[in-house]
Structures are given as structure tokens and as C-alpha cells.
C-alpha positions as CSV (number, residue, x, y, z in Angstrom):
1,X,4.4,4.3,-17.4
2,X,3.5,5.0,-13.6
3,X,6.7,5.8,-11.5
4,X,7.1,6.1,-8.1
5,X,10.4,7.1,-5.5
6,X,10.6,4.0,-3.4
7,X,12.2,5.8,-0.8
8,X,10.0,8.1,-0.2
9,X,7.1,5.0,0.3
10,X,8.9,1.9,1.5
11,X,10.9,1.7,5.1
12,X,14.0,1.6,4.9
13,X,14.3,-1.9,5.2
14,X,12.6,-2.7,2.3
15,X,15.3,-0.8,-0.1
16,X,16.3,-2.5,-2.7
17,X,14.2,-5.5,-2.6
18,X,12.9,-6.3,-5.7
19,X,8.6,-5.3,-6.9
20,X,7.4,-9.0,-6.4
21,X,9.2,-9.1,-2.4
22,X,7.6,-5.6,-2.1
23,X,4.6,-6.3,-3.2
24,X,4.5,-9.4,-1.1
25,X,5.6,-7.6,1.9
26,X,3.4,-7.1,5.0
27,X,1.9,-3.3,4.7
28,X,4.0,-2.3,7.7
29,X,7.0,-2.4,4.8
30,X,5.1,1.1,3.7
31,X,6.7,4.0,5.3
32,X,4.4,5.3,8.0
33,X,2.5,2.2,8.5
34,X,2.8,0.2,12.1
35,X,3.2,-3.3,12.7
36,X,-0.2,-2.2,14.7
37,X,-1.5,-0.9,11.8
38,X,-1.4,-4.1,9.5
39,X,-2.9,-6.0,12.2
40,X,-6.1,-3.6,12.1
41,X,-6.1,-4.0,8.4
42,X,-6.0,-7.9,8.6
43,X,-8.5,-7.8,11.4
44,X,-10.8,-5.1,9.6
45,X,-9.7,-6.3,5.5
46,X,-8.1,-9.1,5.6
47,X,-5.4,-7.6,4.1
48,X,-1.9,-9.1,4.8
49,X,0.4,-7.3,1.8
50,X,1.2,-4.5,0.1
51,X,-0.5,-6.4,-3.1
52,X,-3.5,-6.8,-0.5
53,X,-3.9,-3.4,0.7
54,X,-3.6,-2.5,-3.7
55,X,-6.2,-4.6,-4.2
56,X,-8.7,-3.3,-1.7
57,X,-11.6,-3.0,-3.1
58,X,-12.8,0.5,-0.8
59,X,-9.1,1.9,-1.5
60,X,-10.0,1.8,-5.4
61,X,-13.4,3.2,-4.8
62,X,-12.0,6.1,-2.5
63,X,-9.1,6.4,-5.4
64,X,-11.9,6.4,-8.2
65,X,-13.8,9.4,-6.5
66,X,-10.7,11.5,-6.0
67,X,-9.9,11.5,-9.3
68,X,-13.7,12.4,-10.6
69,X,-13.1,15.2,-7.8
70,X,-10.2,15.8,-9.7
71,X,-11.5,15.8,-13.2
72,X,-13.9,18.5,-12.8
């Protein structure tokens, strides 16, 4: 089971919210990420949410890479 510590990912004004209002939240809810910032992801990606910016498609590939990086 994955685990993660929210306060360490989330701005502060997202603790304790529930997963589902996280994961609906706009990406600026992620700790480091501007208001800015999730405009140039809608603009670039399309992507609105944290569920959105999960589901990107080039996030997973970059993911996927790392960990064969990581695997050898």
C-alpha cells in the first residue's frame, strides 16, 4: 500500500481535506506549484486537477523510464 506525508506535498490549505477534494483540486493545491503554473499546464495539457496532472500521459512515461533507470 503506497503512502505518502500530505504535508510535505499539499499547501497548507489543502490539509485535511479529504483524497477525492484533493484529487479534485486544481494542481496549484500541490506544494510548490503556482496558480501560474496550472494555467501553463491547462494551456500546454489540459490539465486542470491533481487527478489530471496523475493522469498525464508524459508524466507516466517520464515515471516509467526512471524506474527502468532505477532497475538496473
Amino acid at each position: 500500500m503506497a503512502s505518502i506525508d500530505l504535508d510535505k506535498v499539499l499547501d497548507s490549505a489543502w490539509a485535511g481535506k479529504s483524497l477525492p477534494e484533493i484529487l479534485a483540486a486544481p494542481v496549484a493545491a500541490l506544494k510548490g506549484v503556482s496558480e501560474r503554473d496550472g494555467e501553463l499546464l491547462d494551456e500546454a495539457f489540459g490539465v486542470k486537477t491533481v487527478a489530471d496532472l496523475a493522469e498525464l500521459k508524459y508524466a507516466r512515461w517520464a515515471q516509467a523510464l526512471a524506474a527502468l533507470d532505477a532497475a538496473k
